[in-house]
C-alpha atoms as one frame of an Amber mdcrd trajectory, in Angstrom:
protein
  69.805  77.405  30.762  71.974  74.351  31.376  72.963  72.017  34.430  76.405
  70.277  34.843  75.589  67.168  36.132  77.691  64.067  36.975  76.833  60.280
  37.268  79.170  58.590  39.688  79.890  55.521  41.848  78.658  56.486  45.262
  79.957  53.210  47.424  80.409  53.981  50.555  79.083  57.345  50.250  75.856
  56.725  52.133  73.928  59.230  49.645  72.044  58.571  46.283  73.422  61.843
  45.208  73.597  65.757  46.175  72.100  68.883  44.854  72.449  72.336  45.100
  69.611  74.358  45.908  69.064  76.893  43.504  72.587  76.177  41.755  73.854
  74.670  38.396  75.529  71.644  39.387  74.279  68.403  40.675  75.782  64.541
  41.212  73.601  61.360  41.517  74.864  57.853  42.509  71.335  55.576  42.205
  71.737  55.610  38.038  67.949  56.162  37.647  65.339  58.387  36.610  63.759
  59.741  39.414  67.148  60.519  41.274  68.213  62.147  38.419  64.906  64.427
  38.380  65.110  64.566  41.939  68.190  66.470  42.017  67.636  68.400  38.766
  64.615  69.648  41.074  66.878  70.994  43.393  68.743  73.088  41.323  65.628
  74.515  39.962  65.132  75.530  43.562  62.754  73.125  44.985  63.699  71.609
  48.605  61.918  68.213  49.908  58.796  69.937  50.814  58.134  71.647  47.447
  58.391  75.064  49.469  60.069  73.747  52.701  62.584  71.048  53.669  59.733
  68.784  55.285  60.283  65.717  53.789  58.186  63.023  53.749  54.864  64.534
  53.768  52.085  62.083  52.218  49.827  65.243  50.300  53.007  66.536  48.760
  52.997  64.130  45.635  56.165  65.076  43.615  59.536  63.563  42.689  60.983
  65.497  45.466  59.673  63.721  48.715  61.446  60.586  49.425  58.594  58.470
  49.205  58.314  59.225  45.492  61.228  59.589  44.423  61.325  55.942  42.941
  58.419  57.188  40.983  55.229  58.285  41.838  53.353  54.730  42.402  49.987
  54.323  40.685  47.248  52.186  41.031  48.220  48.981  38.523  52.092  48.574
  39.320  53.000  51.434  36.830  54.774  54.519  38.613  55.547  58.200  36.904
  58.301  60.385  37.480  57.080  63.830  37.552  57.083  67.053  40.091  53.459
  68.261  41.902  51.209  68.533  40.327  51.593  65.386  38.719  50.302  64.486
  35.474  47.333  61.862  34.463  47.017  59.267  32.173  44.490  61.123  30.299
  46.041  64.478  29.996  46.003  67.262  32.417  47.558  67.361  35.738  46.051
  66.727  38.851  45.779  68.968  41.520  48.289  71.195  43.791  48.686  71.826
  46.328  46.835  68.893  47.815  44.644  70.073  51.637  46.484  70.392  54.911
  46.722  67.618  56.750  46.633  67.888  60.627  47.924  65.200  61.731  45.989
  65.007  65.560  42.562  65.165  63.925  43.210  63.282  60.102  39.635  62.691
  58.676  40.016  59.103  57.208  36.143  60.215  55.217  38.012  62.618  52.964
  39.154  62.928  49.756  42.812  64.379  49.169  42.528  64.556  44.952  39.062
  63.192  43.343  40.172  64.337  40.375  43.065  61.932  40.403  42.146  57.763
  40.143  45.540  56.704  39.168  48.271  58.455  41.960  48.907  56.135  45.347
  49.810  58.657  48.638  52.195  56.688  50.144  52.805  57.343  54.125  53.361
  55.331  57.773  50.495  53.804  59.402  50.710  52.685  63.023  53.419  50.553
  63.691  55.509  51.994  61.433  53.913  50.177  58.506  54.952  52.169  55.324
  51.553  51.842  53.331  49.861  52.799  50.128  46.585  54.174  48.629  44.480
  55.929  46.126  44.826  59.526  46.347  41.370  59.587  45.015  39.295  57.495
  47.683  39.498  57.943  51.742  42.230  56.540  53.511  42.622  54.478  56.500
  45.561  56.935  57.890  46.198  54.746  61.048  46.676  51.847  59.104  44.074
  49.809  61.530  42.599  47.969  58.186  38.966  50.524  58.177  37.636  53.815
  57.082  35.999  54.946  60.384  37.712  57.725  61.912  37.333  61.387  61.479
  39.767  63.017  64.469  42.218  60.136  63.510  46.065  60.781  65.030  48.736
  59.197  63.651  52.678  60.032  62.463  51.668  59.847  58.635  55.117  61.228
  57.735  57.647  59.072  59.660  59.905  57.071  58.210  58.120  53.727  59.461
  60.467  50.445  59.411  61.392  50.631  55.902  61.480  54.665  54.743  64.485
  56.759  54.397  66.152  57.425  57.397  66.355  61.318  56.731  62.123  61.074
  57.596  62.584  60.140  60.869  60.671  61.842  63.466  58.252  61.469  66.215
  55.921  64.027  65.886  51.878  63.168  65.558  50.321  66.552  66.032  51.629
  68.954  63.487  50.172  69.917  60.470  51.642  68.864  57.231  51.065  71.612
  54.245  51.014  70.582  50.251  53.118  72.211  48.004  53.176  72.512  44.258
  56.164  72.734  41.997  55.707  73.865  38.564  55.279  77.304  39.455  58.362
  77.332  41.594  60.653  76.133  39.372  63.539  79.040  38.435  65.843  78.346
  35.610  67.860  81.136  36.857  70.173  79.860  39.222  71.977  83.744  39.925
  68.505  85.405  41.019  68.481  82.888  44.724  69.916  84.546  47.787  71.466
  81.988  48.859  74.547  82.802  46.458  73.765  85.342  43.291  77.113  84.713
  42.092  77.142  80.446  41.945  74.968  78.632  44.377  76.885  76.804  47.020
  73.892  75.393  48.900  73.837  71.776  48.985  70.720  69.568  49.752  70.290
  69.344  53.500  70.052  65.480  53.662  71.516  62.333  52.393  69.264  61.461
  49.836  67.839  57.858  50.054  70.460  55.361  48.312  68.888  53.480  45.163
  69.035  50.335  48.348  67.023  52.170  50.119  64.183  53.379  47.866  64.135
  49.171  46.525  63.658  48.426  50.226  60.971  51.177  50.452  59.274  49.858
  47.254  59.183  46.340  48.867  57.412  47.782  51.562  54.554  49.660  49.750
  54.464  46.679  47.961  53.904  44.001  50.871  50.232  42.999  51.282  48.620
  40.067  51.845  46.112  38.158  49.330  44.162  35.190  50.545  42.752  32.830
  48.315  39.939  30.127  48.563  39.446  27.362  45.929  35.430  25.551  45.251
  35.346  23.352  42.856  31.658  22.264  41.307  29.326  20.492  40.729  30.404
  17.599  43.236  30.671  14.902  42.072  31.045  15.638  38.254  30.217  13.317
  35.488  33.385  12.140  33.397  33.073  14.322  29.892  31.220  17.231  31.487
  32.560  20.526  32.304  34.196  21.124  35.758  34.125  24.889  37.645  36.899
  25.721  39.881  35.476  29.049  41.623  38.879  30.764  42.758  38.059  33.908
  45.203  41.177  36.180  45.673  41.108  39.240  48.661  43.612  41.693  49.828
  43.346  41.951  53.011  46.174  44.882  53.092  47.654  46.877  54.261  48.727
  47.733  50.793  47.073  47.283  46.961  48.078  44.177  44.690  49.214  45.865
  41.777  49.783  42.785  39.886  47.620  39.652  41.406  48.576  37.054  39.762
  46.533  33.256  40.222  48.308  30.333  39.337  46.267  26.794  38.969  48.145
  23.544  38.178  45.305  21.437  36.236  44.906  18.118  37.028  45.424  15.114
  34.954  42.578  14.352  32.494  40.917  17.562  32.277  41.135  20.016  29.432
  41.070  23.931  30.231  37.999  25.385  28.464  37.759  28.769  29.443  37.807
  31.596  32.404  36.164  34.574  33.298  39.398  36.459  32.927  42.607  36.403
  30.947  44.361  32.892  31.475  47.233  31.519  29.680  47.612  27.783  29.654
  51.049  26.347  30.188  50.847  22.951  29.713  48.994  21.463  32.839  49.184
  25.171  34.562  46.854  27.976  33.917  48.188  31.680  34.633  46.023  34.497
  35.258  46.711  38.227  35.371  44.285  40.022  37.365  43.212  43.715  38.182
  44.627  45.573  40.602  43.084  45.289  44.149  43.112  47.705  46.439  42.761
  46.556  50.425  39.831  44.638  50.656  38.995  43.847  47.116  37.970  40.592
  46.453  38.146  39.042  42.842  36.480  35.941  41.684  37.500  34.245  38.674
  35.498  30.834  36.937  37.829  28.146  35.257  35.628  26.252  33.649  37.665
  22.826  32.566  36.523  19.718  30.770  36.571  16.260  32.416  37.747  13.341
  29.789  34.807  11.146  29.083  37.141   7.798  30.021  38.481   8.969  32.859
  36.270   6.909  34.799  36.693   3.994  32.363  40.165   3.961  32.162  40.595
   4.465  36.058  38.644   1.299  36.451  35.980   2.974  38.686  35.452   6.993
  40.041  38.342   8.916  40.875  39.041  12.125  42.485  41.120  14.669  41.200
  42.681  17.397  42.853  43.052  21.026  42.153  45.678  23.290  43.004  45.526
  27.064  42.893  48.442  29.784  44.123  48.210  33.787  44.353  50.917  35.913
  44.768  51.324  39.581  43.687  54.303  40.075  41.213  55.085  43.435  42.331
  55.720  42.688  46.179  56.025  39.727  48.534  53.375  38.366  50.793  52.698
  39.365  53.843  50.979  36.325  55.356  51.885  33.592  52.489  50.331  30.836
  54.542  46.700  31.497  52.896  48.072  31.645  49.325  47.528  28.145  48.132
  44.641  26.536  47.794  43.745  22.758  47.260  40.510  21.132  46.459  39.323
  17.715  45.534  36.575  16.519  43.377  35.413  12.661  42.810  34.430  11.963
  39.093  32.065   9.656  38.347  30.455   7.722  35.221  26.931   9.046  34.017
  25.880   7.718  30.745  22.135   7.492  29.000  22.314   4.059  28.069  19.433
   3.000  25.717  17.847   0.183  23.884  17.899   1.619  20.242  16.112  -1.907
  18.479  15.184  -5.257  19.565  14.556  -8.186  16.832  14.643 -11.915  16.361
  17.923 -13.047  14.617  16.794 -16.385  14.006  13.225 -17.195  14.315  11.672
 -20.743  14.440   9.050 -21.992  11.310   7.010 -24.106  14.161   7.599 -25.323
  17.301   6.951 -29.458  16.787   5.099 -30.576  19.909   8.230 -32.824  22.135
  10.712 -31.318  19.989  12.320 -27.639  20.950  13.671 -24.904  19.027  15.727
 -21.930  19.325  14.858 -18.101  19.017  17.684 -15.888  19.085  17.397 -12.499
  20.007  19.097  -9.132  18.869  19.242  -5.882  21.129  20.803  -3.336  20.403
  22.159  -0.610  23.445  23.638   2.772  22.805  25.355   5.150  25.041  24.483
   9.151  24.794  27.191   9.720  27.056  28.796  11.878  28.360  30.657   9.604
  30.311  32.435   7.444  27.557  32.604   4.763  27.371  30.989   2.361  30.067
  30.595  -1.518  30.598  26.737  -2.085  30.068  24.390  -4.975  31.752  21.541
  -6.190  29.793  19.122  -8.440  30.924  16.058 -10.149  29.334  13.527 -12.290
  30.850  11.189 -14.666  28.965   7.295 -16.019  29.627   5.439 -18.228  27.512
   1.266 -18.349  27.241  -0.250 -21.810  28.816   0.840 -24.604  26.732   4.539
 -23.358  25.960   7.323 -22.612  28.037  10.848 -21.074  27.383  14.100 -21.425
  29.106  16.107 -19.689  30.467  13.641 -17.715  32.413  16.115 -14.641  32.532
  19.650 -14.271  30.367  22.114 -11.756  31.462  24.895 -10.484  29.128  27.517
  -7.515  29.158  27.882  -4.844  26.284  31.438  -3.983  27.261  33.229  -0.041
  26.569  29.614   0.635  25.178  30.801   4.036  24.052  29.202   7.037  22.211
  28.260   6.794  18.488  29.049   3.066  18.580  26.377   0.570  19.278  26.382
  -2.818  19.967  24.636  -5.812  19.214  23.576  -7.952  21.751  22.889 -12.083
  20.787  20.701 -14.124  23.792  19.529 -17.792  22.898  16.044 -18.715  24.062
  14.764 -22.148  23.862  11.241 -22.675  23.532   8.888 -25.763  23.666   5.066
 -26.504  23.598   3.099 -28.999  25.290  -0.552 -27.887  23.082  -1.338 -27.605
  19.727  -2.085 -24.022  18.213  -0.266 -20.533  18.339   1.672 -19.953  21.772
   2.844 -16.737  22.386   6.176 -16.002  23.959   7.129 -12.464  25.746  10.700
 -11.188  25.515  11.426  -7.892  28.094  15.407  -6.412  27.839  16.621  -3.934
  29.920  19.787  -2.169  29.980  21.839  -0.516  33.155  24.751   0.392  34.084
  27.501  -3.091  34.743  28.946  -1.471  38.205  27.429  -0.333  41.013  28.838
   3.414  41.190  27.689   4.174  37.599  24.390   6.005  37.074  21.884   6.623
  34.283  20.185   9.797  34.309  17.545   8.955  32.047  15.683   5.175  32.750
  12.932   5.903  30.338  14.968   4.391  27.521  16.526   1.504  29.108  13.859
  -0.626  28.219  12.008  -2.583  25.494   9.621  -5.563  25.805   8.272  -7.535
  22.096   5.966 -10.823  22.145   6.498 -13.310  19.289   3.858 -15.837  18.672
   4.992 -19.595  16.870   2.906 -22.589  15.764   2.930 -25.170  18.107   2.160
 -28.319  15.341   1.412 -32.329  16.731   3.810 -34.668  15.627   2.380 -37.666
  13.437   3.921 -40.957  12.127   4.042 -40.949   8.607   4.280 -44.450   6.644
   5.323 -43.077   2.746   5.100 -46.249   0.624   3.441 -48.339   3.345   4.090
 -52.404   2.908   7.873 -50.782   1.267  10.776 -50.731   2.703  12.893 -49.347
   1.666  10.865 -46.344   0.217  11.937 -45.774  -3.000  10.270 -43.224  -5.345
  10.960 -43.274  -8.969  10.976 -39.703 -10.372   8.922 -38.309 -11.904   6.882
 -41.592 -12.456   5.989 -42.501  -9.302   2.405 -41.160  -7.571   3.411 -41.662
  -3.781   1.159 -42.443  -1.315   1.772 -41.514   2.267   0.095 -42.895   5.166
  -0.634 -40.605   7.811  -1.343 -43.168  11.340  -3.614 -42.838  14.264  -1.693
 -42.918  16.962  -2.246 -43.339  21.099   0.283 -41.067  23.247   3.546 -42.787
  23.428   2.875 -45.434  20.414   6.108 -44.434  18.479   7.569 -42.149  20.871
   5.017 -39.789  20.413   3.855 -36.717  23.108   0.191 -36.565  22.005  -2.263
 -38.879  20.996  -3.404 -38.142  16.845  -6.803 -39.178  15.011  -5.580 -38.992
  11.411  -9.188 -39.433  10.062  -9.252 -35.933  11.258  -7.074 -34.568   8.713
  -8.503 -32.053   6.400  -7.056 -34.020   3.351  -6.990 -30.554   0.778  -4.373
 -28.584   3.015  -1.839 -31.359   3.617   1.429 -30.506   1.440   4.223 -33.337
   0.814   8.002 -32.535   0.088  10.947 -31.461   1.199  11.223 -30.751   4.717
  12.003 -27.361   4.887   9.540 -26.017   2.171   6.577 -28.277   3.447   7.345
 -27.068   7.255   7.858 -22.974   6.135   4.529 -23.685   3.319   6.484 -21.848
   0.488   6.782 -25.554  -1.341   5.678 -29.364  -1.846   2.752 -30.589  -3.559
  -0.979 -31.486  -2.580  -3.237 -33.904  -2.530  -3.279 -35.709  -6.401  -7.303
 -36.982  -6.033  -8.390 -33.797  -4.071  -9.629 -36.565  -1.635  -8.071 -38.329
   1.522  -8.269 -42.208   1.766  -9.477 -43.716   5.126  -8.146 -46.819   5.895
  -6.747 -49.315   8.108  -2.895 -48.908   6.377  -0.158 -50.980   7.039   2.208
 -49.543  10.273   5.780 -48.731  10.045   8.210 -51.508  10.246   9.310 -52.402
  14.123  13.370 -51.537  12.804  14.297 -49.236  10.439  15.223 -52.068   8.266
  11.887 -54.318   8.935   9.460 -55.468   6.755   5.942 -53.686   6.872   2.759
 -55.794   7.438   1.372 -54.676  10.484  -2.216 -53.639  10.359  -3.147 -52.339
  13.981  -6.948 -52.012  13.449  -7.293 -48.260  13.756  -8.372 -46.061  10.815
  -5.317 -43.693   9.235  -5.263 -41.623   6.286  -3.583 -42.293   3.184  -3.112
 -39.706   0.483  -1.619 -39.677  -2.673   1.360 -37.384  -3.967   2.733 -36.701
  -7.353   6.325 -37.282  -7.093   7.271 -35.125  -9.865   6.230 -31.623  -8.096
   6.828 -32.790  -5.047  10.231 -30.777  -5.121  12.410 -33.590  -3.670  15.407
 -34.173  -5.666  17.898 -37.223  -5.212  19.574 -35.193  -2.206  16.622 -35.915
  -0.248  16.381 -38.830   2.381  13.139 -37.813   3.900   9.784 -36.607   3.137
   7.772 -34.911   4.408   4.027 -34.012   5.239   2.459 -31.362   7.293  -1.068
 -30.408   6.839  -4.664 -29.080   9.326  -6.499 -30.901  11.355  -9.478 -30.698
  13.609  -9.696 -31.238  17.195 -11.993 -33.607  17.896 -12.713 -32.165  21.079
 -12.671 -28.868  20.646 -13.518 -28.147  17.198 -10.275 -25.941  16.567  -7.972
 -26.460  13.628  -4.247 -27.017  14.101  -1.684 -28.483  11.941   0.417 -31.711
  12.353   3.280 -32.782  10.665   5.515 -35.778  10.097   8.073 -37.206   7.943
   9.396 -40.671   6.544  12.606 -42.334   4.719  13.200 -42.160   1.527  15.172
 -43.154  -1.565  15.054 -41.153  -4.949  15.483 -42.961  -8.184  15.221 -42.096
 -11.625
């Protein structure tokens, strides 16, 4: 059996097309499927109501009402084309006809189809609101936003402010009847009474122009999603992840089929991940969600990373906004003032600095009693992050045992961009100085924080680091080499040398401490060069095994006098062999250093002096 059927420019016509009931012959103007079907219908002898001409009616879900005839809508933004009952997206058809529904006492508690989760009924809630749902769940038939009512009255089957015209009516107390189609449908167009030679029945009403049925679409389309934007933790830490919480909800009157959330990143974050599907688009992240029906509410995590020098670079914390926008691709907004979303979050710098070692660079031999000497010392600081990197204070203070004393009391110095993976060395100069004979110990404590204010340290259990270091504190001593000779040659390796060690008052040649040089131990004094004698590693000893006490001759009053004082005191002369002594004709000074015995005390601590000298051979 075959229809004639003809596609046509309709302007002006004020139709989508025209069918004839029960006939063979059929023209549509809207150039699309469901018009097309729609008036194929009719000539297989279905009328707006399935069975009847009531048009319109929200449990007769076919091609054939108005309100489908763009395609049946289902939940998700997809729509079928197809006559009652309809079929599912897993097979089978669901059911037909659908329950009567009376429209003074409409039980908003019941179910029209449970068997179908995919078909929207589409009528008019109060208003004239042209609204949407699941055939499948209970509907809010007055359109007041809840599920309450069970003797609800409303016009469910007008044509509201945006349905075809031809649905007009004002009726809200008759009862609308479902129909069903497939078993209705006659191929044989000669077997209806209304002609059984040709069918000359037309359609009764304009049918909805393919304007109309977009403007309808719109309609059942228009909802309105709200969306809220939290952003945590607050503050974050620069190179630690950031969680925007975005929180989407229809509030109606119709589903989002296609929610869709879009976030514009800010600068110096990097998208990580989300608990739905996102696409990143440069800075903008797009997110396709479910379909909501009224009321739903859908959360969605975008967890983003926060550059580790963003702090650094921004020369202190900064806040950074984010922006988030929903909108539903399938319809406009109803209330588009709660779409967008802003938040702001201030990012800070958080880094576990650390002291990772702590040595001397440069340590002393002795500390000459009057004289002072430098210690320099090496810390080294680390960052574990995650804020990357960050300008580093360290600070060390210094305290010397009785006796000694170091300066400066406290050194500060900056480890700047102390970043991850890359330590630093840190140099400080110490100075230290004795007053006493004897060991003097000297305590070195470093600690390490953060160089501005608004940086933190999580962790202060590494930050710092404390060492002692203990040097020999040795009395200076005049030393005559040669005495009655000046200049002080020695002829090597000929010549035995003798060295005079004096007794000296405090202040007799510009000395700090007062010296008995009979209390030398004669066997432990060594005689050089200065740096091996000081450090021990070198020089010779004693050539008799024996020290000489005398009244020796004093050092000249000029370094280029004559030598013949005696000043009546007892010194200490030893004797050196000058060919182990070490010194070479480089040298211009010897050297002697050796242990003592404290007269008053008992205790043994070394001295050590030097004189001029001129190698021959």
């Amino acid at each position: 059996m075959f229809r004639y059927a003809i596609s046509g420019n309709g302007s002006g016509c004020g139709t989508g097309g025209q069918g004839e009931i029960g006939g063979n012959d059929f023209i549509e103007y809207n150039h699309d499927g469901g018009t097309i079907m729609h008036e194929l219908g009719h000539t297989l002898g279905l009328r707006h109501g399935g069975h009847s001409d009531h048009n319109c009616k929200p449990n007769y879900i076919s091609v054939m009402n108005y309100n489908y005839q763009f395609g049946i809508p289902r939940f998700g933004a997809s729509a079928v084309i197809d006559y009652a009952p309809v079929r599912l997206p897993g097979g089978g058809r669901a059911a037909a006809p659908l329950g009567d529904l009376p429209e003074d006492s409409l039980d908003e508690q019941a179910v029209l189809d449970p068997s179908d989760s995919a078909s929207m009924v589409v009528y008019t809630g109060d208003g004239g609101v042209n609204l949407q749902s699941p055939v499948g769940q209970p509907i809010d038939w007055d359109g007041d936003g809840k599920i309450d009512g069970f003797n609800v009255q409303a016009n469910i089957d007008d044509d509201g402010n945006n349905g075809p015209a031809a649905c007009d009516n004002g009726d809200d107390d008759i009862v609308l009847h479902g129909s069903e189609d497939w078993s209705r449908i006659a191929l044989r167009f000669r077997q209806f009474f209304d002609a059984s030679d040709g069918a000359v029945n037309p359609g009764p009403e304009d049918e909805p122009t393919l304007a109309e049925m977009l403007a309808l679409q719109e309609a059942l389309n228009t909802t309105d999603l709200s969306l809220t934007l939290a952003a945590s933790p607050e503050p974050v830490a620069a190179g630690t992840p950031l969680t925007y919480t975005l929180t989407v909800t229809n509030e109606g009157p119709n589903p989002a089929n296609q929610p869709r959330v879009t976030q514009a990143l800010p600068a110096g974050v990097a998208f990580q991940n989300a608990t739905t599907s996102c696409t990143p688009a440069g800075a903008t992240l797009i997110c396709d969600l479910a379909a909501m029906a009224v009321d739903d509410t859908i959360t969605v995590q975008v967890t983003v990373l926060v550059a580790a020098d963003l702090v650094y670079l921004a020369g202190g914390p900064v806040t950074i906004g984010g922006t988030a926008t929903i909108q539903n691709l399938t319809g406009p907004d109803a209330e588009p003032a709660d779409n967008t979303a802003t938040v702001d979050t201030l990012v800070v710098a958080v880094a576990d600095l650390a002291i990772a070692g702590f040595e001397a660079a440069t340590v002393p031999p002795q500390i000459v009693i009057g004289d002072s000497a430098d210690v320099v010392l090496r810390t080294f600081v680390a960052s574990g992050g995650p804020s990357s990197p960050m300008d580093a204070s360290l600070v060390t203070t210094a305290t010397a045992a009785p006796g000694a004393s170091v300066a400066p009391l406290s050194s500060s110095a900056i480890a700047a961009a102390l970043a991850v993976g890359t330590p630093q060395a840190v140099e400080q100069t110490f100075t230290l100085q004795c007053s006493q004979p004897g060991f003097h110990s000297f305590t070195f404590h470093a600690a390490i924080a953060p160089l501005h204010a608004a940086d933190t340290d999580p962790d202060l259990s590494n930050n710092e680091i404390e060492t002692t270091l203990s040097f020999d504190c040795v009395v200076p001593a005049a030393v005559n080499i040669k005495p009655g000779s000046n200049p002080n040659s020695i002829n090597i390796p000929v010549d035995t040398v003798a060295a005079a060690v004096l007794t000296t008052i405090a202040g007799e040649y510009g000395l700090p401490l007062a010296f008995d040089a009979t209390t030398i131990k004669p066997l432990t004094v060594k005689f050089g060069e200065e740096g091996p004698v000081v450090a021990g590693t070198g020089g010779t000893t004693e050539l008799h095994q024996t020290g000489h006490v005398e009244n020796s001759i004093e050092l000249p009053p000029t370094p280029a006098g004559r030598e013949r004082i005696k000043d009546g005191d007892k010194d200490m002369v030893l004797h050196f062999a000058s060919a182990i002594s070490g010194l070479t004709t480089a040298d211009v000074k010897a050297c002697v250093k050796g242990d003592f015995i404290d007269p008053g005390t008992g205790e043994t601590f070394r001295f050590f002096g030097c004189d001029a000298v001129r190698i021959v051979q």
